[in-house]
MDAnalysis code that builds the backbone (N, CA, C; Angstrom):
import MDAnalysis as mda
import numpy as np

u = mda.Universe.empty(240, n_residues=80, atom_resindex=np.repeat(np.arange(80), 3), trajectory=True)
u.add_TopologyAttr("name", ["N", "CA", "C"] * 80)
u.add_TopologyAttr("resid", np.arange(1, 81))
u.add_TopologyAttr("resname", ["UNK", "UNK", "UNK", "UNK", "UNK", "UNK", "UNK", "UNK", "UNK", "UNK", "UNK", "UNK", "UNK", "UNK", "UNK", "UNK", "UNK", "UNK", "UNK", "UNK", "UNK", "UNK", "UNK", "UNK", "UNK", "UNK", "UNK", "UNK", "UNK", "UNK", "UNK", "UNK", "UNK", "UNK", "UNK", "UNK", "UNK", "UNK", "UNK", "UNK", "UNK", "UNK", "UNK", "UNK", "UNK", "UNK", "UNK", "UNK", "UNK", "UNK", "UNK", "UNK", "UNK", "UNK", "UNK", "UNK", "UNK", "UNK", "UNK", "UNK", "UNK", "UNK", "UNK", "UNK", "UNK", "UNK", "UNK", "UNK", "UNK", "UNK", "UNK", "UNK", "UNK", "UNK", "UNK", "UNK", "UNK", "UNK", "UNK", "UNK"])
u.atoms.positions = np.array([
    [4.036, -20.236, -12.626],
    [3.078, -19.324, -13.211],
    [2.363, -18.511, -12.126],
    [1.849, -19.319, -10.851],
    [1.375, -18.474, -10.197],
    [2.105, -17.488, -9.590],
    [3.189, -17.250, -9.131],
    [4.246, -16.940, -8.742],
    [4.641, -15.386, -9.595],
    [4.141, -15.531, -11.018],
    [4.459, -14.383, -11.912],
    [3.138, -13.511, -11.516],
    [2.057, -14.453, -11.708],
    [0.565, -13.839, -11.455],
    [1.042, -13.065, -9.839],
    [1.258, -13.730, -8.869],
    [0.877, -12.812, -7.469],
    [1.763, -11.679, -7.726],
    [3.393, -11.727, -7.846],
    [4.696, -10.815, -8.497],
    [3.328, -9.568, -9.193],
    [2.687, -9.917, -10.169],
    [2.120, -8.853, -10.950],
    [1.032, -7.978, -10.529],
    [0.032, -8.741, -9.761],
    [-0.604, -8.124, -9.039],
    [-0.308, -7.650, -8.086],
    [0.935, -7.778, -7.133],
    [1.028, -7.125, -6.296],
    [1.819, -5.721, -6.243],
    [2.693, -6.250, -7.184],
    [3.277, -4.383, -7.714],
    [1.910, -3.402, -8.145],
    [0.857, -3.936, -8.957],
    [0.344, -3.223, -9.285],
    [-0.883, -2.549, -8.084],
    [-0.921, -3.683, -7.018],
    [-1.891, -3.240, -5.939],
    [-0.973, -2.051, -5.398],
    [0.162, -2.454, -4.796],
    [1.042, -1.958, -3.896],
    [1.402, -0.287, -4.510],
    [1.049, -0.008, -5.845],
    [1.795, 1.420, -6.593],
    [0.333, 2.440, -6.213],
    [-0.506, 1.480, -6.452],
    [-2.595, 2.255, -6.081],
    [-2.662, 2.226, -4.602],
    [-1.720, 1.331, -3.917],
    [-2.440, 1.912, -2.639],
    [-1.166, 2.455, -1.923],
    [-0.440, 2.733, -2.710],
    [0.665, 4.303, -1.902],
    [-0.249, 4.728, -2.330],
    [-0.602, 5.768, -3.206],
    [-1.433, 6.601, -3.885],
    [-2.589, 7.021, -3.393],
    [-3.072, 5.993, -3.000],
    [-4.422, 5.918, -2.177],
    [-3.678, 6.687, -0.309],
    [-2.490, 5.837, 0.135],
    [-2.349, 6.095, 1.010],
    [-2.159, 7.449, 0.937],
    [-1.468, 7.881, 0.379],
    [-0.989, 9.765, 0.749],
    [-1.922, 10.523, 0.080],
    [-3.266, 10.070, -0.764],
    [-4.242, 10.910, -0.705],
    [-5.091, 10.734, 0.651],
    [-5.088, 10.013, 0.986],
    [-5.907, 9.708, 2.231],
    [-5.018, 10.614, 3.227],
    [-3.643, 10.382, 3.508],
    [-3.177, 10.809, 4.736],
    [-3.323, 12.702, 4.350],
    [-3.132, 13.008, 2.850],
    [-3.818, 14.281, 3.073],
    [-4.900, 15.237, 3.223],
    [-5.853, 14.144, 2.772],
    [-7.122, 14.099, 2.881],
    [-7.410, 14.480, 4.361],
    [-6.750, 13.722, 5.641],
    [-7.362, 13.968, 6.952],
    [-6.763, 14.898, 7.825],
    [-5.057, 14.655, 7.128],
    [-3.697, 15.804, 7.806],
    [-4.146, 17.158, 7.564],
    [-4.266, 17.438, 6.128],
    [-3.971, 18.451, 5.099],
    [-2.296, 18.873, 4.831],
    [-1.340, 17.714, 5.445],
    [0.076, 17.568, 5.248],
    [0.354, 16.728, 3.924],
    [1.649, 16.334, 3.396],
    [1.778, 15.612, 2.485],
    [2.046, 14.333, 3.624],
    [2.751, 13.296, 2.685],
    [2.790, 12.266, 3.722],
    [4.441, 12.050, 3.847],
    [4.432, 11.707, 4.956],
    [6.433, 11.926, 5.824],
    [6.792, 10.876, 5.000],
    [7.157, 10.730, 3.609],
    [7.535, 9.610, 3.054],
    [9.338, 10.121, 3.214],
    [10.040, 8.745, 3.574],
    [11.734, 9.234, 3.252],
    [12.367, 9.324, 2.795],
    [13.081, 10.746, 2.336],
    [13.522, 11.453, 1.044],
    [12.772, 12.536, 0.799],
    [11.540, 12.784, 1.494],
    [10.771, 14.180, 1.113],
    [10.913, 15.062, 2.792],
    [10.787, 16.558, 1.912],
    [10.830, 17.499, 2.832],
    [9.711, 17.417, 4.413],
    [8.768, 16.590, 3.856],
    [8.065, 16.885, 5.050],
    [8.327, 15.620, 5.867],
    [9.218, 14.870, 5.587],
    [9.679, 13.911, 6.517],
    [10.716, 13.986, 7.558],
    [11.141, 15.251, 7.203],
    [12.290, 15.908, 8.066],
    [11.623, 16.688, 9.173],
    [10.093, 17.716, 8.684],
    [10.065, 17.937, 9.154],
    [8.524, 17.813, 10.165],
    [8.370, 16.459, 10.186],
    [7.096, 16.021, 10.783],
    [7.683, 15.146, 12.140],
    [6.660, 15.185, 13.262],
    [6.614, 14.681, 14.107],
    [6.871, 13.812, 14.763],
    [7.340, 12.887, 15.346],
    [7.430, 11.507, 15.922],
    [5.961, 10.831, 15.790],
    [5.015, 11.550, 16.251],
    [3.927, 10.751, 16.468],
    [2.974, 11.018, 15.016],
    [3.229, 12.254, 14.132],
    [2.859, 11.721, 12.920],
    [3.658, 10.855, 11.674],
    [5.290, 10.687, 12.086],
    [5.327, 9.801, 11.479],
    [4.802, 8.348, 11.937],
    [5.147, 8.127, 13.069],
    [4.457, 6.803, 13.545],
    [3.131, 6.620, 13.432],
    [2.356, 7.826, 13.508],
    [0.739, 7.149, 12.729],
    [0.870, 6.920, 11.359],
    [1.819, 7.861, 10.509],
    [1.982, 7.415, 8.916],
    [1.976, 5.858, 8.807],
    [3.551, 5.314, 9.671],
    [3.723, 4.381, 9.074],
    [3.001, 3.020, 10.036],
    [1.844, 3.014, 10.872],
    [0.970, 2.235, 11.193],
    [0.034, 2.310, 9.993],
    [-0.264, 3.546, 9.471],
    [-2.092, 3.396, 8.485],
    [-0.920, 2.907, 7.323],
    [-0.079, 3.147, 7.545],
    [0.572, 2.235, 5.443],
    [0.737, 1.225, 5.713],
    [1.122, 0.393, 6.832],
    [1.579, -0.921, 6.936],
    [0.435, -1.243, 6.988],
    [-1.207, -0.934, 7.609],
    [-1.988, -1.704, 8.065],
    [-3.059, -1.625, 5.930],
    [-2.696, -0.295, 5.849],
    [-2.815, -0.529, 4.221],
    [-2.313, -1.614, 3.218],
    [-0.790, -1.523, 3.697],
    [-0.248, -2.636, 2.882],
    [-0.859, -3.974, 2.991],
    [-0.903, -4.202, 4.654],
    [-0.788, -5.746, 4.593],
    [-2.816, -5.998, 4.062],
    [-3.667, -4.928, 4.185],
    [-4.756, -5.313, 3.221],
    [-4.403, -5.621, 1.722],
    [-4.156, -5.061, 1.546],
    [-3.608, -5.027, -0.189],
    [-2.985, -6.381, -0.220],
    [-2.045, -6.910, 0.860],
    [-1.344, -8.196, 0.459],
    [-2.451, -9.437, 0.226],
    [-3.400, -9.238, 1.694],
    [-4.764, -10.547, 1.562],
    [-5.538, -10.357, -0.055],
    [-5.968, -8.896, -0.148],
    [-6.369, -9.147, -1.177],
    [-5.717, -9.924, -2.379],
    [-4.744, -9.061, -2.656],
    [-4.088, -9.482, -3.678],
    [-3.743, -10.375, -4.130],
    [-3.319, -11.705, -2.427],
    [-3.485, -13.090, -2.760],
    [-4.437, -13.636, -2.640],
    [-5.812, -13.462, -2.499],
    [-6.938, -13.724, -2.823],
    [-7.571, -13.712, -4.293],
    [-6.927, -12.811, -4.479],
    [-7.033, -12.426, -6.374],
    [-6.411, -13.379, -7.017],
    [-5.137, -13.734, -6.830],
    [-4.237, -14.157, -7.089],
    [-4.826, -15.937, -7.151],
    [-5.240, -16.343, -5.853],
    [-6.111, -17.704, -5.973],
    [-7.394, -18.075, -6.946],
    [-7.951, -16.725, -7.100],
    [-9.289, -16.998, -7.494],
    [-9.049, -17.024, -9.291],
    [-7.892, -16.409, -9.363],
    [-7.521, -16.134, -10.824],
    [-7.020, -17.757, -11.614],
    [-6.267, -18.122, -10.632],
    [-5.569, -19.146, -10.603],
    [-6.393, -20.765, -10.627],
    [-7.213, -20.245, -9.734],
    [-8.711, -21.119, -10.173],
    [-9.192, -21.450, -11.176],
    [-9.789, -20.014, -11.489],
    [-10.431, -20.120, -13.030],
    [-9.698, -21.108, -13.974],
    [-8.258, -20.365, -14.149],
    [-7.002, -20.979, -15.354],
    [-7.143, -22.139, -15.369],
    [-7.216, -23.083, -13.902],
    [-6.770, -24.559, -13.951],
    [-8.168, -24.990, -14.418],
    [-9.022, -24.617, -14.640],
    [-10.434, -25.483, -14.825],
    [-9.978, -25.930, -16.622],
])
């Protein structure tokens, strides 16, 4: 069960914080974000893709603590 619970929350963290991420990265660029498969990934930088994909990974892996934090505290409650 818990296993379905973290599975669920974490797709659903992980879809809000792309979202979050490439409003943010346009928010500070005014670029879209070098995601791969889009035009501006062809034609962006070495060093802005490599800052892209440092602020998403360091995004992601927040989203992961949270999410299994959520994931415990939820899991808590249930067993009482």
């Amino acid at each position: 069960m818990q296993k379905l619970v973290t599975l669920g929350i974490s797709m659903g963290a992980g879809m809000l914080g792309s979202r979050l991420v490439d409003k943010v990265w346009k928010g500070f660029t005014g670029n879209d974000a070098p995601r791969h498969g889009k035009e501006a990934a062809a034609e962006a930088s070495i060093r802005q893709a490599l800052g892209f994909a440092i602020f998403s990974a360091v995004v992601a892996s927040i989203i992961q603590v949270l999410a299994d934090r959520g994931t415990n505290k939820a899991m808590k409650k249930f067993s009482k």
